[in-house]
Residue frames as qw, qx, qy, qz and C-alpha x, y, z in Angstrom:
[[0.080, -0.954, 0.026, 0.287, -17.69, -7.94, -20.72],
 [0.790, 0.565, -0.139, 0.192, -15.16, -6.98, -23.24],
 [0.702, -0.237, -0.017, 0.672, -11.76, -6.17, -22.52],
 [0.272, 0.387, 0.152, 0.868, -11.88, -2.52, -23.30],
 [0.582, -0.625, -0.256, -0.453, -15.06, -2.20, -20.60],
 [0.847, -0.374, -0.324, 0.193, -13.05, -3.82, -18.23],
 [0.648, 0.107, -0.109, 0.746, -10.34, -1.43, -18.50],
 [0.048, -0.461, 0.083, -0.882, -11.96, 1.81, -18.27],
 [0.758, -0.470, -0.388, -0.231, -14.12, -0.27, -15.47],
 [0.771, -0.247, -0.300, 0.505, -10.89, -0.20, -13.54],
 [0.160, 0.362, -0.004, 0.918, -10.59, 3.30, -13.67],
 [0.372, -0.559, 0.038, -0.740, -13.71, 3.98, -11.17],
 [0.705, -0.486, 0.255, -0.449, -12.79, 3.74, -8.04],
 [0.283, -0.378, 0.806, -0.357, -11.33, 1.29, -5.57],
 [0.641, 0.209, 0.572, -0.468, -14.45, -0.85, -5.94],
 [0.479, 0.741, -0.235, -0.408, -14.05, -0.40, -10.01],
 [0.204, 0.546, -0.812, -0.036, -10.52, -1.73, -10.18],
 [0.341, -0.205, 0.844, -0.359, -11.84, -4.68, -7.95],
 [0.753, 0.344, 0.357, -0.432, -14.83, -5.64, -10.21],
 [0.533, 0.741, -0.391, -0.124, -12.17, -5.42, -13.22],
 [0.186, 0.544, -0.818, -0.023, -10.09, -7.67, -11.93],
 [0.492, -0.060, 0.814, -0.302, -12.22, -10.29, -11.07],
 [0.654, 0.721, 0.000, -0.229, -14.18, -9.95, -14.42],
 [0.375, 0.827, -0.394, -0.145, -10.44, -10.56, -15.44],
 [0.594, -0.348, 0.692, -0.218, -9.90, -14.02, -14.20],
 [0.720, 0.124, 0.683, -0.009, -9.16, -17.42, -16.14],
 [0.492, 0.513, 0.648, 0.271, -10.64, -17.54, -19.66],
 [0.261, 0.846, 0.403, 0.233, -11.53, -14.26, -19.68],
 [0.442, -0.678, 0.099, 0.579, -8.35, -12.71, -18.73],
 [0.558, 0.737, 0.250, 0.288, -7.50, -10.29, -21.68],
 [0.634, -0.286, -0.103, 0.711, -4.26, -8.14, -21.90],
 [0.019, -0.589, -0.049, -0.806, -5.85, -4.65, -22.33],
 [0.563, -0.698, -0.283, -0.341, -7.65, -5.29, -19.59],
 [0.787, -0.181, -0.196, 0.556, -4.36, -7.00, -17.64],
 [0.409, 0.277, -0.118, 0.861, -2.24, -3.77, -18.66],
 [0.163, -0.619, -0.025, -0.768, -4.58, -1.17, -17.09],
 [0.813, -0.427, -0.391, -0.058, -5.12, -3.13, -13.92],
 [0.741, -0.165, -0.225, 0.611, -1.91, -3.28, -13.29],
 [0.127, 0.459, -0.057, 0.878, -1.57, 0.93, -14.19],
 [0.346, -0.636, -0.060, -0.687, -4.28, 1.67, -11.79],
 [0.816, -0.455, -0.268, 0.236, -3.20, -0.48, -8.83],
 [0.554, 0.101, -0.033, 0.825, 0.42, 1.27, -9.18],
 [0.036, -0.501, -0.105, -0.859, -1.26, 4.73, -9.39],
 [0.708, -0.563, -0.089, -0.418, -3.63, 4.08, -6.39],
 [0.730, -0.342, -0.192, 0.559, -0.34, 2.94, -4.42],
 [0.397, 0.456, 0.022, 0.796, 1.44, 5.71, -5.82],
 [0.113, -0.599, 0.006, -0.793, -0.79, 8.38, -4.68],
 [0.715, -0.577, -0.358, -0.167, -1.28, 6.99, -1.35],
 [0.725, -0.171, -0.255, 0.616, 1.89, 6.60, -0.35],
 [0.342, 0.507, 0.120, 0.782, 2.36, 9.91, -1.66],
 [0.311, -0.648, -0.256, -0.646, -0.28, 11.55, 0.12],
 [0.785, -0.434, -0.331, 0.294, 0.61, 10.15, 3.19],
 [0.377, 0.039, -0.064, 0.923, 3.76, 12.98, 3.25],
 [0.029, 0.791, 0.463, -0.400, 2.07, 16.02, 4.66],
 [0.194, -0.592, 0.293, 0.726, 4.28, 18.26, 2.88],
 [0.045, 0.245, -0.649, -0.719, 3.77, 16.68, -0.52],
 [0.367, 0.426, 0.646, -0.516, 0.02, 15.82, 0.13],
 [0.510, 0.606, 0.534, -0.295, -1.66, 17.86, -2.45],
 [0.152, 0.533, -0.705, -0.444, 0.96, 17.69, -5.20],
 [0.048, -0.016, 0.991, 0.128, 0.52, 13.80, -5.06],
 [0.442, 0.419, 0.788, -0.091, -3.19, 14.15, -5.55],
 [0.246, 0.722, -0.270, -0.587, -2.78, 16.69, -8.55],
 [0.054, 0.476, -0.848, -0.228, -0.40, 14.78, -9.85],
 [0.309, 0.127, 0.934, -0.127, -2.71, 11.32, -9.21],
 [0.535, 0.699, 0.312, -0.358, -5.58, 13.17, -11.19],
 [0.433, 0.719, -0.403, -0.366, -3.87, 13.88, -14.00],
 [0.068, -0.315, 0.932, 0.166, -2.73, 10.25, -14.40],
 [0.403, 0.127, 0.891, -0.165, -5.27, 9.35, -13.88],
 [0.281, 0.758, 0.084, -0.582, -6.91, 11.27, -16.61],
 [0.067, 0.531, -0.732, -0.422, -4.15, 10.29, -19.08],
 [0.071, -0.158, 0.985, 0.018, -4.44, 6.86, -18.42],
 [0.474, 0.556, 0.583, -0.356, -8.63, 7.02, -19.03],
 [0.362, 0.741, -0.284, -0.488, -7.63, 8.51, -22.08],
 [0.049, 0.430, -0.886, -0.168, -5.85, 5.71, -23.07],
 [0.243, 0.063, 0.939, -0.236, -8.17, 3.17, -21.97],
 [0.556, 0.573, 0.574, -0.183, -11.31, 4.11, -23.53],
 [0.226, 0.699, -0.508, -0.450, -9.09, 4.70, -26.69],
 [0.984, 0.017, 0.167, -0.062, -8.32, 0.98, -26.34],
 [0.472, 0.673, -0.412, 0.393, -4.52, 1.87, -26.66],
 [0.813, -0.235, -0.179, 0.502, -1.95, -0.09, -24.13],
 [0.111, 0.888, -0.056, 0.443, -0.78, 4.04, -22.72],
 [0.597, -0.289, -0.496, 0.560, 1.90, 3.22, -20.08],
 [0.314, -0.907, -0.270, 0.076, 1.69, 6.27, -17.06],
 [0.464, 0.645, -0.377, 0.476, 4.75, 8.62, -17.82],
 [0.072, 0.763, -0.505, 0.398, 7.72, 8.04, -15.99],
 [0.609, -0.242, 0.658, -0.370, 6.05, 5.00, -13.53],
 [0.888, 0.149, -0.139, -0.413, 4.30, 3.03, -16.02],
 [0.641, 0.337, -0.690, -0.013, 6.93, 0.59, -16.92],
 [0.174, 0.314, -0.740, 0.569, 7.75, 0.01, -13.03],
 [0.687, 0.004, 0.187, -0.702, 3.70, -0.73, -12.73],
 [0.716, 0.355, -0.544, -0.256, 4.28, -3.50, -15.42],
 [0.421, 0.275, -0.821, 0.270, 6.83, -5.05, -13.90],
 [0.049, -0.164, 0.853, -0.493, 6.20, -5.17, -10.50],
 [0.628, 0.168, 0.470, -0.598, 2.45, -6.30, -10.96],
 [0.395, 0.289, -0.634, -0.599, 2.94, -8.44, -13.66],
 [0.004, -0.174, -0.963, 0.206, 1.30, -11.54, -11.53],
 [0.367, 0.449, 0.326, -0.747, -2.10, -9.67, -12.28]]
């Protein structure tokens, strides 16, 4: 699988992100694929956490679509698209991916 499949592979779903990162192991670890892991782990914390707040509930899944949207844009572009305003702070803290 290439490394541009893998990435938008991490985009669907929980189950998605999990096939993508195993697919992304060893040899065949590739750093489009790396970068978007790491975006869509962050973003699928994000909006949990988020969503967890009753009050700010369905802002944080608005808000989680439309990243997530962005960031599929990006990916099956095959363009490294950090998530505005979080991305970098995805990078970092998941850079062991």
């Amino acid at each position: 699988m290439d490394d541009k499949t893998k990435a938008i592979v991490s985009h669907i779903t929980l189950i998605g992100w999990i096939v993508a990162l195993v697919l992304n192991q060893g040899d065949n670890k590739t750093e489009l694929a790396s970068f978007y892991i790491r975006q869509m782990l962050g973003l699928f914390l994000l909006v949990f956490v988020l969503g967890l707040i009753p009050i700010v509930n369905l802002v944080a899944w608005i808000l989680g679509v439309v990243l997530w949207i962005l960031s599929l844009i990006g990916s099956l572009n095959g363009e490294k698209k950090l998530t505005p305003v979080v991305g970098e702070y995805f990078q970092d803290w998941f850079k062991a991916l």
